[in-house]
Each structure stands twice: as C-alpha cells, then as structure tokens.
C-alpha positions as CSV (number, residue, x, y, z in Angstrom):
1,X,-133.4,50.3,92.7
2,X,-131.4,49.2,95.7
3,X,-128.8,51.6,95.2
4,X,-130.8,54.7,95.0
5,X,-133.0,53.9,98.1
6,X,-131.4,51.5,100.5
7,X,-128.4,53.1,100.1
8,X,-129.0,56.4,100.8
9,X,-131.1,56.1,103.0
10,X,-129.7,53.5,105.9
11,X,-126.5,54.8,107.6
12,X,-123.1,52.4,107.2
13,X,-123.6,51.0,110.3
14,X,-127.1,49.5,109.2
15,X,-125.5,48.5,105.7
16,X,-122.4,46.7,107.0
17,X,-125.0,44.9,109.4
18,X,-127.7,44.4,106.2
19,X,-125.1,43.2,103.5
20,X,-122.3,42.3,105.6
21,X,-118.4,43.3,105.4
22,X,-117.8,41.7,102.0
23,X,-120.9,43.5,100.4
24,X,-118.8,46.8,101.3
25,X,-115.7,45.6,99.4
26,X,-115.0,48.3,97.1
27,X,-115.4,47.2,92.9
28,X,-112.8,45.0,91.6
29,X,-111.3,48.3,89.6
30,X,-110.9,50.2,92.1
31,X,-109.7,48.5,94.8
32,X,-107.1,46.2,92.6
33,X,-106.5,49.0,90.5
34,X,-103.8,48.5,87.7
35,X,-102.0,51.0,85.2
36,X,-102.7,49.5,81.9
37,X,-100.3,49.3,78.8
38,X,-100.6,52.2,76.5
39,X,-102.6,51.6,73.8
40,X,-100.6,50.6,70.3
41,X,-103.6,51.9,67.6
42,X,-104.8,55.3,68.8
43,X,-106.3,58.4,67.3
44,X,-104.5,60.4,64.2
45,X,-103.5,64.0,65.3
46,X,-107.2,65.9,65.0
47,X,-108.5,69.4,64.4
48,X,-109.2,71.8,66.5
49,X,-112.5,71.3,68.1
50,X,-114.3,69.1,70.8
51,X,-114.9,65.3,70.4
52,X,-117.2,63.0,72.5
53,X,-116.8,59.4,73.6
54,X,-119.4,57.5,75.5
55,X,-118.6,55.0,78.2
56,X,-120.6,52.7,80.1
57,X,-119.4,51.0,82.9
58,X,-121.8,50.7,85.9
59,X,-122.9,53.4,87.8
60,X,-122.8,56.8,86.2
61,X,-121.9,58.1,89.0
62,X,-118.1,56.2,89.6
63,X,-117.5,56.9,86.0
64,X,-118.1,60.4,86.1
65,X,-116.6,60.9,89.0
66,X,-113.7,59.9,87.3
67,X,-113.3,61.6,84.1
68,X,-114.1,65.1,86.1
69,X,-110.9,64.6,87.5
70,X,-108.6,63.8,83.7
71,X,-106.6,66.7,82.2
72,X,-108.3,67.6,78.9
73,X,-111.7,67.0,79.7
74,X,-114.5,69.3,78.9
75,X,-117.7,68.6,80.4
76,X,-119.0,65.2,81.5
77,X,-122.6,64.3,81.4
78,X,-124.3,61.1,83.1
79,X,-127.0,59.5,80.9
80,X,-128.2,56.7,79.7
81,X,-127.8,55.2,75.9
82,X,-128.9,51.8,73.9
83,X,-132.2,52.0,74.1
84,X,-135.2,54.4,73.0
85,X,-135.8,57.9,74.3
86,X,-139.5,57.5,75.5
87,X,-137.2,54.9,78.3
88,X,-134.7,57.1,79.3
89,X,-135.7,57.7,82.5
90,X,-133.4,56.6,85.1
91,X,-136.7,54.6,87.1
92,X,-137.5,52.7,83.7
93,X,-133.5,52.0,83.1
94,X,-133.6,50.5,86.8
95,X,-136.0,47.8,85.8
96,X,-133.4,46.4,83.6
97,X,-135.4,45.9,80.3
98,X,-135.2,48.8,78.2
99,X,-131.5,48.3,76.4
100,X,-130.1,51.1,78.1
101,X,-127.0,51.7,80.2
102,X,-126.2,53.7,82.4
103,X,-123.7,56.0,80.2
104,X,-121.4,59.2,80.3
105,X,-120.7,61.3,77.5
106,X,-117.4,63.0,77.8
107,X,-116.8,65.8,75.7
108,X,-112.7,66.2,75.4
109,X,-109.9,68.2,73.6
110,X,-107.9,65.8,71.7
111,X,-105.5,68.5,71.4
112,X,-104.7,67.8,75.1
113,X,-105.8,64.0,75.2
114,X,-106.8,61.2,73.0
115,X,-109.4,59.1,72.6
116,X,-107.1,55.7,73.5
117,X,-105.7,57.8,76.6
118,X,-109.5,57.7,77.6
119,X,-110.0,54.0,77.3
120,X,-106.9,53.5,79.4
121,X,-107.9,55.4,82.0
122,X,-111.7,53.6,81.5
123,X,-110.2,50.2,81.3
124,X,-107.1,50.8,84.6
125,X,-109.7,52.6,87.6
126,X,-113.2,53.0,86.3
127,X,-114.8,49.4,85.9
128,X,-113.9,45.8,86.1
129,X,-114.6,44.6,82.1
130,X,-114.6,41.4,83.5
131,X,-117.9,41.3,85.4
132,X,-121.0,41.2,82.9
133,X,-123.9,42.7,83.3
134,X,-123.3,43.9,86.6
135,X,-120.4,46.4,88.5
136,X,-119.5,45.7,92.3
137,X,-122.8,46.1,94.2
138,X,-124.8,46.3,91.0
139,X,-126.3,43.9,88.8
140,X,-128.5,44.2,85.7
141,X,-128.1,44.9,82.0
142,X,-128.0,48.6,82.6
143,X,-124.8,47.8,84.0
144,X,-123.2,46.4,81.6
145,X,-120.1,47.8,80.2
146,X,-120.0,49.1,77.1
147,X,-117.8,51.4,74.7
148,X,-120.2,53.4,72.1
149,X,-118.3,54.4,69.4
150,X,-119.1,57.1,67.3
151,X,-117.0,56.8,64.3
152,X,-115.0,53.6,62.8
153,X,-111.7,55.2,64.3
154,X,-113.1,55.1,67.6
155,X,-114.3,51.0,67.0
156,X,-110.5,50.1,65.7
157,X,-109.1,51.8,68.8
158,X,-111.7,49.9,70.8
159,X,-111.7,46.9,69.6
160,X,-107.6,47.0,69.0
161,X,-107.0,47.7,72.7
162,X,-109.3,44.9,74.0
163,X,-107.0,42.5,71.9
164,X,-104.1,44.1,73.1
165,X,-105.2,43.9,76.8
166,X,-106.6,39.9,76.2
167,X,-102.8,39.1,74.6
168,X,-101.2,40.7,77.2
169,X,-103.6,38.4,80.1
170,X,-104.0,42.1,82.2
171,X,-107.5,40.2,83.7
172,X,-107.8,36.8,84.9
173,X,-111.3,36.6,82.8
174,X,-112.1,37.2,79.6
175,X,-113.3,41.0,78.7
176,X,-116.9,41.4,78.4
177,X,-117.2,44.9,77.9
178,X,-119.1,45.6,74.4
179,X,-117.7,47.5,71.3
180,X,-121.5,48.8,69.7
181,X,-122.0,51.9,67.6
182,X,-123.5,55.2,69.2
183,X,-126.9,55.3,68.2
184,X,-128.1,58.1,70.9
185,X,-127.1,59.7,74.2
186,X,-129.7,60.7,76.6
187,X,-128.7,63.2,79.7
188,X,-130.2,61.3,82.8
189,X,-131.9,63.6,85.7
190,X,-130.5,66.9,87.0
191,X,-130.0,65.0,90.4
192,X,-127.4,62.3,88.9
193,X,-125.2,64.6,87.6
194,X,-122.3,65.8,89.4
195,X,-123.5,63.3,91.9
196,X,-120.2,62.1,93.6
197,X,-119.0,65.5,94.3
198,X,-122.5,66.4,95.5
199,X,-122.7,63.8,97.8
200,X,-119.0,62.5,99.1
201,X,-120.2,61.3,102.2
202,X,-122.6,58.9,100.9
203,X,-122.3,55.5,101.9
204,X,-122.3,54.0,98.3
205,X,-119.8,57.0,97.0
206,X,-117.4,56.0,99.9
207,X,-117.5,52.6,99.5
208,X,-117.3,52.1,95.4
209,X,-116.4,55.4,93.5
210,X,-114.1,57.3,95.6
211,X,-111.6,54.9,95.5
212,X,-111.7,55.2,91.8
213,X,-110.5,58.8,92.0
214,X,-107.9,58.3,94.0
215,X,-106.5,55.5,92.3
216,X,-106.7,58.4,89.1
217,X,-104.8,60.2,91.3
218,X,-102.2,57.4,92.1
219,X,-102.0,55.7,88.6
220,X,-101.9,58.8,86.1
221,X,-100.7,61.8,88.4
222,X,-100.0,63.6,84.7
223,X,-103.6,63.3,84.1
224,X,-105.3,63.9,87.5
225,X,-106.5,67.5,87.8
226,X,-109.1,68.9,90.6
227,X,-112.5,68.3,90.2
228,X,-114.5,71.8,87.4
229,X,-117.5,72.4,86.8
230,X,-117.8,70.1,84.3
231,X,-121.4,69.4,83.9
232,X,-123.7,71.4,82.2
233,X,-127.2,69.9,81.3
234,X,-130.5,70.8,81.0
235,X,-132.8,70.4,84.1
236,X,-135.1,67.3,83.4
C-alpha cells in the first residue's frame, strides 16, 4: 500500500528525507538500461488480426507506460492476473496473498511487431528479471515478474529467450521472471489506467517509470512512437 498512499501524498522533499537518497534510485532496468540481443525463436509470420500478450513486471503503471509508447501497439490495459476474479481488486492484490500480479495486457499487430520484439523490449527497459518478488521500491508477490503465455508458441518464445539471455550472462543474477500459462486477465480500476501519463509529475512516476520511457526512446528509437490513446476499459 505504500506506494499508492505515501507516495502520492508526501511531496519529494519529505520522501528523500523519509526513505533517503538511495530509496529514490530509479529500478535497476531503467536506470542500467541495456539493448538486449534479438531473440533467435520468434513468432511465424501471422494473420491478419490482433494478438494479446500479458506481462507482469512490477508496477502496472512503469510497464504500461512503456508499451504506450512501442510502434504496433494497440491498446494497453493495467490489470491484474494469477489469481481468482472475486480478488481482483487492486486493495486485495496489495495485501500480497491472493496469486495475482500486477499485469498488462497488450493487444498488438503482429503485422507491425512480434511477440519476441515485445519480450525484448520487456526484458531491456521495463523490469529487472533479476529481483524476485519485488521491483525497485516494491516488494511482494504481486510484483513478481511474470510472462503469461497464451498459446505454446508464445511459452517456446518465452522460455527460449530466457535461455538465450542466461547463455549470453546479459544479468549478473540468475532470471527469476516466470514462464506460466494465461489462465485470466482482469482490467484493474479506471484510476490505474493510463496512470503515468495522467500523473507525470508524481513523485513515484519521476523517480521509477519515466526513466523507462526514455530509455524506449534511447534503446529502440525505430520502435518509440508518442504516447495514443491506448487504453480503453470499462469503468470499475
């Protein structure tokens, strides 16, 4: 609960004063932020249509942030998925004990990006898949990071690029992030979504997602478009 209470609510000066200066050092990803090798097993050319992938990798909010701003993207949608419906609410979730993360569901054109183009970007700015059950400032299971794949295509591309990134040493730790099958999506609260653009000057934005966008920028300028309206979900 710390982040959606203590941090909006206490200006930086009281946080840097309350945490101290190393508290306020942005997450590993994003302020270390590599380009990552290509991956070698990717998606087969697709049909025409939409596809989905689901991400977890801390906060909604830095991950969404994030995959508003890649070339090919349709809509992205912060939520929560692992656990039941009747606990997908984001003050349940916050206790930790229900089984859910805090998700996105990104709905893309494979016609203009694939699936493995995804994880890189996932894998380069938007987490550290070394840290488990936690991401920078945040800690618990519903942290965790976690690819939910939704067809055996997308848990050989997974799994396949975790073993390529592990062979190649790109972290000094071992990956943690999980490969688990896509048993549901939830959309979390109207007033998570969209929530880094709607609120750029908050302390926690500053601090740990916005550097993830501009290292989007810096790492895959081919990629990085200005932030749509990509977010279209039902009011809760």
């Amino acid at each position: 609960m710390l982040r959606r209470t203590l941090f909006q609510t206490l200006p930086v000066a009281g946080l840097l004063l309350a945490f101290g200066l190393n508290a306020w050092a942005p997450a590993s990803a994003a302020s270390e932020a590599v380009r990552l090798p290509t991956p070698k097993v990717d998606a087969a050319p697709a049909a025409p249509g939409y596809q989905t992938a689901v991400l977890a990798g801390g906060c909604f909010w830095g991950v969404e942030a994030v995959f508003e701003h890649v070339k090919g993207v349709h809509k992205v949608v912060a939520g929560y998925s692992g656990g039941a419906a009747s606990t997908a609410h984001y003050d349940e979730v916050s206790d930790g004990d229900t089984g859910h993360a805090e998700s996105v569901k990104i709905e893309f054109d494979p016609a203009r990006i694939n699936y493995g183009k995804l994880l890189q970007v996932f894998f380069s700015v938007a987490l550290d898949p070394t840290e488990l059950n936690r991401q920078g400032p945040d800690s618990g299971t519903q942290y965790r990071s976690a690819i939910f794949y939704g067809n055996p295509e997308q848990k050989k591309i997974a799994l396949d690029y975790i073993a390529q990134l592990t062979a190649a040493r790109s972290f000094p730790a071992p990956i943690v992030t999980q490969v688990v099958p896509l048993q549901a999506f939830y959309a979390a609260e109207a007033y998570h979504q969209n929530y880094a653009h709607l609120h750029p000057d908050n302390p926690y934005i500053v601090y740990n997602d916005a550097p993830k966008v501009v290292h989007l920028k810096q790492l895959f300028p081919a990629l990085y478009q200005p932030e749509q309206n990509l977010v279209e979900v039902q009011l809760r």
